[in-house]
N, C-alpha and C positions, 0 to 999 in steps of 0.2 A: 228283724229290728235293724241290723246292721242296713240293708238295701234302704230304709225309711230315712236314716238318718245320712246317706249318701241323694236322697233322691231332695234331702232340705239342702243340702249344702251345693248341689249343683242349682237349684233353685235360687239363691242365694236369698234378695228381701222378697220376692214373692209373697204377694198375702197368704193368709191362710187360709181366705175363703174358696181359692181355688182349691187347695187339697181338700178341705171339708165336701168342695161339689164332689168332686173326683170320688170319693168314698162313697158319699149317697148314689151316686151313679151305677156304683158298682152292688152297691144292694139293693137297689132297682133290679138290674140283670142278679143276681140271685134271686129273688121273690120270683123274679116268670121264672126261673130253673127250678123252682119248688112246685109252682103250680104246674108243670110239663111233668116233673118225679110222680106226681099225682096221680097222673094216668098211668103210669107200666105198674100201679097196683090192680086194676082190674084186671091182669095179665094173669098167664101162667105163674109157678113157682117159681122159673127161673128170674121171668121180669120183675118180681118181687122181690129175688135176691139185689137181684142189679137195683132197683130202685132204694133199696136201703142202702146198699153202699154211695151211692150217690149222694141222698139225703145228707148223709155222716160228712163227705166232703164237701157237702154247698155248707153244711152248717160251720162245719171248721171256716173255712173261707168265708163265711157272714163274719163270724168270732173276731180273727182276724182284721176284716176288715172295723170293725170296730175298735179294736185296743189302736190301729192305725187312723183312724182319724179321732180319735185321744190322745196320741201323742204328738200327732202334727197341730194338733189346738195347741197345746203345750209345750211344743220343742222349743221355739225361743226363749220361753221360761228355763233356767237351769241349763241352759247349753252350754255352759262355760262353768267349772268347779269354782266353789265358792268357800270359806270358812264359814263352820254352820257348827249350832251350838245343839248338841249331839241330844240332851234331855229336853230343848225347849221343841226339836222336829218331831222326838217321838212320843211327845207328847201331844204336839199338832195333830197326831195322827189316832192316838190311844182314844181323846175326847168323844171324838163322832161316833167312833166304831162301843166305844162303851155306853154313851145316851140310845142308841137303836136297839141294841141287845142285852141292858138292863147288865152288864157284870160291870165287875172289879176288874181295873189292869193296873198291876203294881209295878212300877216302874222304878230300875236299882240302876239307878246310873248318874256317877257325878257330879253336877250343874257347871264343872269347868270342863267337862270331856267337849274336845272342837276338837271337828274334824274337816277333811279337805275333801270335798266329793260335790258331785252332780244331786241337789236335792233329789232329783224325781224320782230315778229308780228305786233309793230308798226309803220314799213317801210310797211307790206303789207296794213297793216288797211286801214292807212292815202292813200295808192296808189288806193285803192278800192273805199274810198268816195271820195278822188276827180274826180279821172279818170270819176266814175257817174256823180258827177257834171257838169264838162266839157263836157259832152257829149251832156247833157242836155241843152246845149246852151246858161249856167251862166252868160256867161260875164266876173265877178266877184265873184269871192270867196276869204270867211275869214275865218281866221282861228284863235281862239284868246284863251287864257291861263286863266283859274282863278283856284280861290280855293273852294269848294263850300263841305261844313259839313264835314269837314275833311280831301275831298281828292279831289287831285288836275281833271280838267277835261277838254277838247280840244272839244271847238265846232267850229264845220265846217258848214258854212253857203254859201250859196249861190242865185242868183237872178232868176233860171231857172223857166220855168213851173211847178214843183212840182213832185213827182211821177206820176205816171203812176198808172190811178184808180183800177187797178188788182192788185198792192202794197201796196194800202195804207193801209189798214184792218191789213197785215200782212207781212209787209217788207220784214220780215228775212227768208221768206219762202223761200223752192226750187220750184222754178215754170217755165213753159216754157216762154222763150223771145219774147216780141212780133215780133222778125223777123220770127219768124216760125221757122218751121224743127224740129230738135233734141236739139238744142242750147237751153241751161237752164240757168237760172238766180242762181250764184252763190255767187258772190261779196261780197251781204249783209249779207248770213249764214255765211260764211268763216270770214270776220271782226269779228261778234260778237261770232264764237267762238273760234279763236285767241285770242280774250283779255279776255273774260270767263274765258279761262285757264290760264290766266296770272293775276287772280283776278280782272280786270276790268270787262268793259261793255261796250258796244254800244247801244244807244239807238237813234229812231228816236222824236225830238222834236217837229217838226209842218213841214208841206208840204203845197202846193196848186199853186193857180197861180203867186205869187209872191216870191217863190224860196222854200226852203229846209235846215233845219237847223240839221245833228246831234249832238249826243254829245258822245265823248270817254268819259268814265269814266276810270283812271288809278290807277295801282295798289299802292296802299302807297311808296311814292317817296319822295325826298329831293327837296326844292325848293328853289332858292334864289330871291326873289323879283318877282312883278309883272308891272312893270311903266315903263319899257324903253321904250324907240321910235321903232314904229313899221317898219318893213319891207315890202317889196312889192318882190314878183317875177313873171317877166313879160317875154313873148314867146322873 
């Protein structure tokens, strides 16, 4: 992330359609390195070894290159922090994610809370733990505002089965999906280090059979009150 945001700023106004080529170029050259993986399967056991470890790495590297030219479509957007009205972004984000997967996301957080930050990270964060949630067959997700040793923090909770016992040890890990194939689990790295570099954090708080709670930890922000009436946004 760091090196993407170093390669805009040396860039300086450069369109963006060169970095968009630059990306498809480069999944161009991943698609022939898949179809070349293809062949060391009719190989012994060894080239069969070799050939899945491959796979795993051209697939991270497609992943990759996709959240990167995502974020170079979008880098000018939010380069710069902004004051941003804390229940009107997470709710920008609650809408979509709750019309697709049919829940509730209840939303506790004070209609004056402003804060000082780079919308994007925290439009993708918040899109990555719920969209997980939802998937996870919540029902119900909260999302609620406090203040906690100095700095302000967004936990996201929800009523699903919990992770998935291959995550729990290690969330934030790159691992494969349990749909199989090439398809890696990326969401939970990408969140926590979006906000890393934005001085927060992600952490996970407790999982299991009775739902999943994170917590955003945000970067030192301005806050005004915590007591308003909360919100709901429903599919």
């Amino acid at each position: 992330m760091a090196l993407l945001e170093r390669v805009c700023d040396q860039a300086g106004d450069a369109p963006a359609e060169v970095f968009a080529g630059i990306f498809h170029d480069l999944r161009n050259v991943l698609t022939s390195l898949e179809l070349s993986i293809s062949g060391l399967n009719d190989g012994d056991e060894r080239r069969q070894r070799i050939a899945a470890r491959l796979r795993q790495h051209a697939a991270l590297a497609g992943a990759l290159s996709q959240e990167g030219a995502w974020l170079i479509g979008r880098e000018r957007q939010a380069r710069q922090p902004e004051w941003l009205m804390l229940r009107r972004l997470v709710e920008s984000v609650c809408h979509p994610v709750a019309s697709a997967h049919g829940c509730a996301i209840h939303v506790n957080i004070d209609a004056a809370a402003t804060i000082y930050a780079r919308r994007l990270p925290l439009e993708r964060t918040l899109f990555n733990l719920l969209s997980n949630a939802a998937k996870a067959d919540a029902g119900r997700i909260e999302i609620e505002l406090a203040a906690r040793q100095g700095r302000l923090v967004l936990s996201v909770r929800d009523a699903g089965g919990g992770l998935p016992e291959a995550m729990r040890d290690n969330p934030f890990a790159i691992t494969a999906s349990e749909a199989g194939g090439a398809r890696l689990r990326l969401g939970l790295w990408l969140s926590r280090t979006l906000m890393r570099e934005e001085g927060g954090d992600v952490e996970l708080v407790a999982t299991g059979e009775t739902g999943t709670e994170f917590m955003i930890t945000l970067p030192n922000m301005a806050l005004c009150g915590l007591d308003r009436p909360a919100q709901t946004a429903r599919a």
